[in-house]
N, C-alpha and C positions, 0 to 999 in steps of 0.2 A: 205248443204254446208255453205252457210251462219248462221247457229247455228252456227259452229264448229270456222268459222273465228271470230263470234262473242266473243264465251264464248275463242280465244288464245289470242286475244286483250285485253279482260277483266284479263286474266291472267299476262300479261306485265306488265298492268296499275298496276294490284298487287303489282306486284313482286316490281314495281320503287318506287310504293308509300310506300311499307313496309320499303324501303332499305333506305329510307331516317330519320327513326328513329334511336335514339341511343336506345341502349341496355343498362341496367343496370349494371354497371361499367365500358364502355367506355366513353371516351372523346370522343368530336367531331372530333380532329383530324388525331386521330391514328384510327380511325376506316376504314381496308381495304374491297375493292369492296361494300362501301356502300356510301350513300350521298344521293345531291338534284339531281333530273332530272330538264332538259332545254329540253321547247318547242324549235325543233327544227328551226317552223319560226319567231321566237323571236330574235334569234343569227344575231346580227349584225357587230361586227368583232372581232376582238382574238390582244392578243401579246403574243407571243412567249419567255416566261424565260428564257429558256434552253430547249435542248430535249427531255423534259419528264414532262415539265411542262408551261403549258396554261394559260390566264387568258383570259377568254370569258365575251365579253360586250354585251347584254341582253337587250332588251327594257326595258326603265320603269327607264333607269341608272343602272339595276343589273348589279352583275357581279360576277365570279364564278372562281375558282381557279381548273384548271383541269387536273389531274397527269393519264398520262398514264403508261401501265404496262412496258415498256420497255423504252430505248433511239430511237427515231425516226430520224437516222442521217440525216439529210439535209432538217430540218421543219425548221430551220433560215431563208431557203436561197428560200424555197417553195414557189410559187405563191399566194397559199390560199389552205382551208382545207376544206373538207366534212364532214359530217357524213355518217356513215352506221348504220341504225336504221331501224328496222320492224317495228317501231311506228311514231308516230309525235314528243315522247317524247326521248329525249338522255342521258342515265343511264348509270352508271359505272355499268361494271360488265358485262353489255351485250351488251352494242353498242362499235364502234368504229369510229375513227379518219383518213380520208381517206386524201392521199397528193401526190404529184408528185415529189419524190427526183431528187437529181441531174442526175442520169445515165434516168431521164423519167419515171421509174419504179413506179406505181402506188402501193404504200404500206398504209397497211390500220393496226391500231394499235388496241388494245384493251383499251380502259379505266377505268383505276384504282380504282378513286375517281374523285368526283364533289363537290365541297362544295362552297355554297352561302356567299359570302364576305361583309363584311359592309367597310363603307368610309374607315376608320381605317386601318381595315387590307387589303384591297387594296391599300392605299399607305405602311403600311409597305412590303408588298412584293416586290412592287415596287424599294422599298429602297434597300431591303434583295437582292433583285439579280443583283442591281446595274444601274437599269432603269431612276430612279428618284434620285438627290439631297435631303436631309433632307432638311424641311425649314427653321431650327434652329438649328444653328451649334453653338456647343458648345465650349465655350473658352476653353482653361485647366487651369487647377489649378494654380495659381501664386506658383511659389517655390523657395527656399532661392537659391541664386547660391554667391555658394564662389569669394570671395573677391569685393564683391560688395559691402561692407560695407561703411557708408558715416563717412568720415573723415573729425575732425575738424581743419579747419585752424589755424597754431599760426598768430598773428596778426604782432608779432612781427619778424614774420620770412620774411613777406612781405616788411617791412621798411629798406630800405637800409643802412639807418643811424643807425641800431638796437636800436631803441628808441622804 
């Protein structure tokens, strides 16, 4: 019995550690049900995008951008979130996102992707779904506006005496 638990764990571990390669002509980000796995007792707290999308803060300062398969209606308003994992480790593709919606209803999502974010693109997401202000806000362009043109005075229109 312990063989057999042995060598399904060792299979998980597989399965999480292969899924986090890319394949030969995907990009990093369009690749679905693959990515990084998070030690589950790493996971130190979350913000919530939108309904379908995570960013999980990680010891160490990681942090990880995590799209699940559907919209989770009422993970805004949620207490806080589990996982549901038969490992330590929590994979897209086979673990899921456990929460308490508004009706109490204990609903548990599947997870789409996971992918490990650097400084950068954790603040551009931040920005992109309206979380965070840019630091550097950009002037716009100076542009010609009619009739602003600078007019020269006659000098002679000022003197009362027209001299």
């Amino acid at each position: 019995m312990k063989q057999i638990l042995t060598l399904l764990t060792s299979c998980v571990l597989v399965a999480c550690a292969g899924a986090s390669g890319v394949a030969d002509g995907d990009s990093g980000d369009t690749r679905a049900g693959r990515g990084d796995c998070i030690f589950e007792s790493t996971v130190r707290g979350y913000t919530v995008l939108d309904e379908q999308n995570l960013i999980i803060d990680s010891s160490g300062r990681r942090k990880y951008h995590m799209v699940l398969q559907r919209r989770a209606w009422g993970l805004n308003s949620a207490w806080g979130i589990a996982f549901k994992s038969t490992t330590n480790n929590v994979c897209a593709g086979f673990d899921e996102v456990v929460f308490r919606n508004h009706g109490d209803r204990v609903e548990s999502i599947r997870i789409q992707s996971i992918r490990a974010l650097s400084d950068e693109d954790h603040e551009d997401l931040l920005i992109q779904w309206g979380k965070k202000e840019p630091e550097i806000k950009q002037n716009p362009e100076p542009r010609e506006v009619k009739g602003a043109e600078v007019e020269e005075l006659d000098p002679a229109a000022d003197d009362p005496s027209g001299n």
